[in-house]
C-alpha positions in Angstrom: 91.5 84.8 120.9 95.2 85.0 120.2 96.4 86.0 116.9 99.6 84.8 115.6 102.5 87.2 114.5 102.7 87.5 111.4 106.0 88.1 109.4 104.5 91.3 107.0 106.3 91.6 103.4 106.2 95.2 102.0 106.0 95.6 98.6 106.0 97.6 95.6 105.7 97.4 92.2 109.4 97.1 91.2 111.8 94.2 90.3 112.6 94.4 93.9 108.9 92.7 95.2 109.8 89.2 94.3 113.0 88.9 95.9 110.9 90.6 98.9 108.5 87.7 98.8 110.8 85.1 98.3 112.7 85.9 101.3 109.2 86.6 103.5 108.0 82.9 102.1 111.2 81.4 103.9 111.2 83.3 107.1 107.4 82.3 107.3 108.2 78.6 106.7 111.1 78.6 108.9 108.9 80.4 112.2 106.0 78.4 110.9 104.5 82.5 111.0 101.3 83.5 109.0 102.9 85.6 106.0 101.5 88.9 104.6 102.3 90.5 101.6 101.6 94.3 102.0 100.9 97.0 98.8 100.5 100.4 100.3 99.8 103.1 97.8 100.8 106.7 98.5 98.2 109.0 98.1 100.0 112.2 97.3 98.6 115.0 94.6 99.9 114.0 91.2 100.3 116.8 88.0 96.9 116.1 86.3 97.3 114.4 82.6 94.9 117.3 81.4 96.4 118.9 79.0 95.5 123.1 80.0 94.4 124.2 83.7 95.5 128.0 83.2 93.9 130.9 82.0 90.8 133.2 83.1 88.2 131.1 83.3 84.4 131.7 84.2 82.8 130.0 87.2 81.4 127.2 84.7 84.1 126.5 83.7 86.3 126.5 86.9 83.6 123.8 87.8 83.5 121.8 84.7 87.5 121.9 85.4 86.7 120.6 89.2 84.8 117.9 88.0 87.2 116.7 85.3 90.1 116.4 87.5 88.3 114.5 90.5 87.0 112.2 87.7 90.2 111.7 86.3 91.7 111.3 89.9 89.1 109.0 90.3 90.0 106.9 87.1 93.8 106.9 88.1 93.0 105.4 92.0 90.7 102.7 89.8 93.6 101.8 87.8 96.2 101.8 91.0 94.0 99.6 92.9 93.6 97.0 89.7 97.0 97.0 88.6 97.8 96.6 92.2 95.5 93.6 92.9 97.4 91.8 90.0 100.6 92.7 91.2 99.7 90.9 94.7 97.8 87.9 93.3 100.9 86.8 91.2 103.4 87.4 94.5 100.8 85.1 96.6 101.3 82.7 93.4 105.1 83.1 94.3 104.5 82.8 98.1 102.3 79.3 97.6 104.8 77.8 95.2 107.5 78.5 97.8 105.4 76.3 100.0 103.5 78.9 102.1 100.1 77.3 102.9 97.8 80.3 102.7 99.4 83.4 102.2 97.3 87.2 102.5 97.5 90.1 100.6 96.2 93.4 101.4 96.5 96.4 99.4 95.8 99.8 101.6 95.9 103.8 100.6 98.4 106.0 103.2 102.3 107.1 103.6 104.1 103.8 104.0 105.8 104.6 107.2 102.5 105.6 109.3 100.8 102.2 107.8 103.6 100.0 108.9 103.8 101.7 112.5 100.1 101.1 112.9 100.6 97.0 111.8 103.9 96.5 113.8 101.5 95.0 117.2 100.8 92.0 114.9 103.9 91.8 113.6 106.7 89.2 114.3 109.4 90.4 111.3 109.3 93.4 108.5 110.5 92.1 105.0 111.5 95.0 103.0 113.5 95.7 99.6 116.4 98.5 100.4 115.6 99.6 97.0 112.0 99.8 95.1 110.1 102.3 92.8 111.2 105.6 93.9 114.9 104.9 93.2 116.8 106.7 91.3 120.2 105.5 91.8 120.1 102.1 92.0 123.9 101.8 93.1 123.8 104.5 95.6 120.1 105.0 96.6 118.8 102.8 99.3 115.3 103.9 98.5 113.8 107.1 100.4 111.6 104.9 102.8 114.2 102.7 104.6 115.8 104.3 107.3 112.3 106.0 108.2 111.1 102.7 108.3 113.4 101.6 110.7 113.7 104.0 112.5 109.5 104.2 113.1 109.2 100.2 114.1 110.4 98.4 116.9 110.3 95.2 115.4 113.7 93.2 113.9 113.3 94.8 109.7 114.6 92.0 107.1 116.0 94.6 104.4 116.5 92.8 100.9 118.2 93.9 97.9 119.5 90.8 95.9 117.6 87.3 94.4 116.3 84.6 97.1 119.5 82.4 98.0 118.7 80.5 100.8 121.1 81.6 103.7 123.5 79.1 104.7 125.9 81.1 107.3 125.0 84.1 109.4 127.1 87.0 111.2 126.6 89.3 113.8 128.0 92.2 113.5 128.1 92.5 117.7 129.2 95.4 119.8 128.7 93.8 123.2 125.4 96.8 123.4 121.8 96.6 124.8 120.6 95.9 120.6 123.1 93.2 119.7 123.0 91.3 122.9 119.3 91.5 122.4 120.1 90.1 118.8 122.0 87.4 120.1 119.6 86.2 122.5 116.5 86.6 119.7 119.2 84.5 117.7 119.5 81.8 119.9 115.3 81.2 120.5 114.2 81.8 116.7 113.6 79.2 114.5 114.7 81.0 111.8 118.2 80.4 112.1 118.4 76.9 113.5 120.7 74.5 112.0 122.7 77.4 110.6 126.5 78.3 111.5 126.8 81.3 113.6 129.6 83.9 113.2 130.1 86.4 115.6 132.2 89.8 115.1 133.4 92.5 116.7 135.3 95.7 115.1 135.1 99.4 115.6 137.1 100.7 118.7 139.3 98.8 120.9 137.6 97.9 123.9 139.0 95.8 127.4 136.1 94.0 127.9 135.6 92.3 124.3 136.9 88.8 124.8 134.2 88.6 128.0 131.7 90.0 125.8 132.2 87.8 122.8 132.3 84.6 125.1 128.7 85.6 126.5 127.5 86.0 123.1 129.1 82.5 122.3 128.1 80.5 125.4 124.7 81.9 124.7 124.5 80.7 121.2 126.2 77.6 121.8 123.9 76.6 124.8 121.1 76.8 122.2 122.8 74.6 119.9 124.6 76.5 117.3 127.3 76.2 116.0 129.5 79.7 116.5 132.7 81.2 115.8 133.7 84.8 117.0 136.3 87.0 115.7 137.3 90.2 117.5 139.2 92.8 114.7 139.6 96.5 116.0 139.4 98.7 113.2 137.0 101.0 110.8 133.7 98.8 111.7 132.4 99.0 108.2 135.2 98.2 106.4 135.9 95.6 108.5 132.1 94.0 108.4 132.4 93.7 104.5 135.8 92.1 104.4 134.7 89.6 106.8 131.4 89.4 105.0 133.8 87.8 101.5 136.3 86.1 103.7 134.0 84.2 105.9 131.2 83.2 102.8 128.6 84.8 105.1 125.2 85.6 103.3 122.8 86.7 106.0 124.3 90.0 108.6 122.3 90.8 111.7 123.4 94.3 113.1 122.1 96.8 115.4 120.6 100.2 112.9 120.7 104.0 113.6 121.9 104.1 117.1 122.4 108.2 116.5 119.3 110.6 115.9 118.3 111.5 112.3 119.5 115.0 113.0 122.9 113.8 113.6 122.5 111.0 110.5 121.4 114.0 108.6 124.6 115.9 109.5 127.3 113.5 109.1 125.7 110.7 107.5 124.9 107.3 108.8 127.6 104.0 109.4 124.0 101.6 109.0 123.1 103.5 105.8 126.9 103.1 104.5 126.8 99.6 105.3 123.8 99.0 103.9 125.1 100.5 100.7 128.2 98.4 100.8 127.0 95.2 101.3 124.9 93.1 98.9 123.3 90.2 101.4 120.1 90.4 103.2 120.6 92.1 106.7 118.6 92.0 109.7 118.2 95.4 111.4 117.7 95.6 115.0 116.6 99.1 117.0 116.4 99.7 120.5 112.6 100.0 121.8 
């Protein structure tokens, strides 16, 4: 038997999970998609609340001190895993007020990035907050996980960072490339953006062949019923994106994400992670398999 992809929302426990699920709730409603609301907690050694582990100590002791600590480690995963079941029960509250019919949760131990890399087979969309516990820097962190993430799944990654508005006008950010013709033609057979406007842009470097390119994408979009606009402006590609972004009322971006290799993003930096940075709406990252 078959099992339908599901659209997976990962979570944590930060401000950030509700606007997660609230988005994950719509895209599930509007590809009539099972929905799944993920908690992975990172199991990584913690400094022990005890308040003395130095000294010279006799063998007793030293085991006395073993068996403290994997009691105590023991109480702490106890409390993780309740406090965690909570946290998930009042986001599939969320989730079914939204309308979802019967929402999962599942809470699992691991590193985030391995666990989502192993789900992505059954996965139709990734729902994730740009930001979450681990930031530091609200206005200039994009959360430590994010372009690992990406970068690890072959699978379109919803990234959220603001409170549910329900998208009314989307733009591609479109470079005429293998991942954003790809986007345009996931675009024109998902259900999740039917009915809504389509704008389609193209910055960055001059190129001859843009107007042939943009009227592909256009013809494309149009033969599946949408309504679509294109706009070719040369010029720096991120600047450009977030201008357009204000002037055009657009509150939903599909790009292409981390076309260069992390050694290279590590280096000079990365024009996805900028962008990211610079823009506030929810934006739909697509990677070459």
């Amino acid at each position: 038997m078959k099992t339908e992809k599901k659209v997976l929302a990962c979570v944590d426990q930060s401000q950030f999970a509700d606007y997660v699920a609230d988005f994950a709730a719509w895209t599930a409603l509007r590809m009539n998609a099972p929905l799944e609301l993920l908690h992975v907690i990172d199991r990584h050694p913690e400094t022990s609340r005890s308040k003395d582990h130095s000294g010279a100590i006799g063998i007793d002791a030293q085991a006395h001190l073993l068996e403290a600590l994997t009691e105590e480690d023991e109480s702490r995963s106890r409390e993780a895993r309740e406090n965690g079941r909570l946290f998930l029960n009042g986001l599939r509250q969320r989730a079914v007020a939204a309308g979802v019919e019967a929402p999962d949760v599942r809470q699992r131990y691991g590193h985030l990035e391995e666990t989502l890399t192993e789900q992505q087979q059954d996965v139709r969309l990734f729902v994730v907050g740009r930001r979450g516990e681990s930031t530091e820097h609200p206005e200039r962190d994009l959360g430590r996980h994010v372009e690992r993430i990406v970068r690890n799944l072959h699978r379109p990654v919803l990234t959220i960072t603001e409170e549910f508005t329900e998208p009314k006008r989307v733009m591609i950010a479109f470079d005429g490339g293998i991942v954003t013709r790809k986007g345009v033609k996931l675009v024109a057979k998902s259900p999740l953006f039917k009915g809504l406007p389509i704008h389609l842009l193209m910055s960055g470097k001059e190129r001859a062949d843009a107007a042939k390119q943009l009227k592909w994408a256009r013809k494309t979009l149009e033969a599946a019923g949408f309504e679509t606009t294109t706009a070719h402006i040369p010029g720096d590609a991120e600047a450009v994106i977030a201008k357009t972004i204000k002037d055009e009322s657009i509150d939903m971006l599909i790009m292409g994400a981390y076309s260069h290799s992390p050694l290279r993003s590590l280096l000079f930096g990365s024009k996805t992670s900028d962008l990211l940075r610079t823009t506030k709406i929810p934006t739909l990252l697509l990677r070459q398999r």
